[in-house]
C-alpha positions as CSV (number, residue, x, y, z in Angstrom):
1,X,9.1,-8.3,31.2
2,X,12.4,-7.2,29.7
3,X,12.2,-9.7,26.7
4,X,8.9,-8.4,25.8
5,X,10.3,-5.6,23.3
6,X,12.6,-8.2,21.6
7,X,9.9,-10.6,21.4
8,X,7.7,-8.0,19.6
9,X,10.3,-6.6,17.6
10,X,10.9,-10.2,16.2
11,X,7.4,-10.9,15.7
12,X,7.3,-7.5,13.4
13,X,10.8,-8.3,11.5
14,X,9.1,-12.1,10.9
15,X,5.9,-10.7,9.5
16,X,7.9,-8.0,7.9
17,X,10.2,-10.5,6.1
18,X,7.0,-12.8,5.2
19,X,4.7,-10.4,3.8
20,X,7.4,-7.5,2.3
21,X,9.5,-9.7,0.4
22,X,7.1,-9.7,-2.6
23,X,6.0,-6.1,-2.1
24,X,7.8,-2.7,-3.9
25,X,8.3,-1.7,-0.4
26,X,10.4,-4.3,0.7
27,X,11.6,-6.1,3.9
28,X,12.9,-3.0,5.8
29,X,9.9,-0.8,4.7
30,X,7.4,-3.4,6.0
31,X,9.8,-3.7,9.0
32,X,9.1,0.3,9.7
33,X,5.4,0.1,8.7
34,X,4.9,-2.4,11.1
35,X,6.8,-0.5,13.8
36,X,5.3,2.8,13.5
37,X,1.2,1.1,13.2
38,X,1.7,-1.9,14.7
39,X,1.0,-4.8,13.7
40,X,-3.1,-4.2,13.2
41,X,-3.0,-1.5,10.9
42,X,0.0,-1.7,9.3
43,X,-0.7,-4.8,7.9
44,X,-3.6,-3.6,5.8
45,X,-1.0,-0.6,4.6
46,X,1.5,-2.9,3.5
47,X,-1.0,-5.4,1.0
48,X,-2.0,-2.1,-0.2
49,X,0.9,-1.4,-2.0
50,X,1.6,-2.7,-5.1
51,X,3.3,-6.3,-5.6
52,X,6.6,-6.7,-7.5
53,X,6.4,-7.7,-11.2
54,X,6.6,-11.4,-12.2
55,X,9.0,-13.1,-14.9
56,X,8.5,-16.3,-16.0
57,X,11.9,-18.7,-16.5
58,X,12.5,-19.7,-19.6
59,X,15.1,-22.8,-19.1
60,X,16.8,-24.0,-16.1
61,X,19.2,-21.3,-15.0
62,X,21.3,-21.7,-11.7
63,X,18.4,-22.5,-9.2
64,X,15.4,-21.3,-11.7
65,X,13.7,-23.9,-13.2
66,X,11.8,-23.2,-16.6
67,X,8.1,-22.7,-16.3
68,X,8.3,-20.9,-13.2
69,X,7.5,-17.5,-12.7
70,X,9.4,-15.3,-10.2
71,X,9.2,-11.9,-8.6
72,X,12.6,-9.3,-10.1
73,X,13.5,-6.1,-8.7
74,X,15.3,-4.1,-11.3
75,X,18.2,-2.5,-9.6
76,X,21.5,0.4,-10.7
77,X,24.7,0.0,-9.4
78,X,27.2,2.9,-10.3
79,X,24.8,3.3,-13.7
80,X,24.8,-0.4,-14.4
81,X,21.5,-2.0,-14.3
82,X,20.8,-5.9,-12.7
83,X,18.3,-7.8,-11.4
84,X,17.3,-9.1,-8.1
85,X,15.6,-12.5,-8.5
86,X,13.3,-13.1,-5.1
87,X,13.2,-17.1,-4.6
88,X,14.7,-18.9,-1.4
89,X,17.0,-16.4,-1.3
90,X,17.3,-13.3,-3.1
91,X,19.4,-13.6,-6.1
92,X,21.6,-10.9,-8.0
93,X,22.3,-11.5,-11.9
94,X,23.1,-9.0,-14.6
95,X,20.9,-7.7,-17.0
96,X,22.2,-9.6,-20.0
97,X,21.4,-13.1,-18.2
98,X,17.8,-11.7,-17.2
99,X,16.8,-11.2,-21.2
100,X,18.7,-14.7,-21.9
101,X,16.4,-16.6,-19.4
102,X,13.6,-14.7,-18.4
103,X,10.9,-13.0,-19.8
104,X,8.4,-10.3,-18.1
105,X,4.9,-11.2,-17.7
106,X,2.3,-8.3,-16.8
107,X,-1.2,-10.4,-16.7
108,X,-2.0,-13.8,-16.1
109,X,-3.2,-14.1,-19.4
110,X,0.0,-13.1,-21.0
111,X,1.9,-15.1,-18.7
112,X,-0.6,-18.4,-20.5
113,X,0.1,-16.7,-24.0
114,X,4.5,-17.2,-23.4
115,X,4.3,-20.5,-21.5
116,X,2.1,-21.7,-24.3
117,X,4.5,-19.9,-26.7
118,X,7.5,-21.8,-25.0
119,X,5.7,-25.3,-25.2
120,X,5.6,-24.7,-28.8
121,X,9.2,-23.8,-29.6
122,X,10.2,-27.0,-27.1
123,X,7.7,-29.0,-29.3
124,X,9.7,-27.6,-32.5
125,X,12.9,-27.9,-31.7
């Protein structure tokens, strides 16, 4: 019986980490939602709010591959802005290498309209 609390507080930081990494709220919000409503309400809560934005890769960069469209965070350190990349792991680059190799998609069919755009332009070149 004294595992019992660890075990559910693992159980929240796994669904946490599962379904608040692609969320505005994040990991250690989901984490709190989930504590504070348990699991069968705050679940609902957290698919309520809003997902992060997508950009699609351009050409292979570090462990992006071109084609591929991936959840950012836009992020200021000391005034500086940089992204945060979700994939596998959550990946910090400067804003300079975010406009050389991705580009932000709002809609699915603007994300069609670049990839397309991209085929052409490989198709040129």
């Amino acid at each position: 019986m004294e595992a019992l609390p660890f075990i559910y507080l693992f159980f929240i930081g796994l669904v946490a980490d599962v379904i608040g990494s692609f969320r505005r709220i994040g990991r250690i919000g989901s984490f709190f939602i989930l504590l504070v409503f348990t699991p069968f309400f705050g679940i609902p809560l957290i698919l309520i709010c809003p997902r992060l934005p997508k950009a699609i890769c351009m050409q292979d960069y570090l462990s992006f591959h071109a084609g591929i469209t991936y959840r950012f965070k836009r992020r200021f350190r000391r005034g500086i802005p940089y992204f945060v990349i979700v994939n596998d792991v959550d990946v910090r680059i400067s804003a300079f290498e975010f406009t050389e190799y991705f580009a932000v998609v709002e809609t699915r069919k603007q994300y069609l309209r670049k990839k397309k755009l991209y085929k052409n332009e490989e198709i040129n070149t």
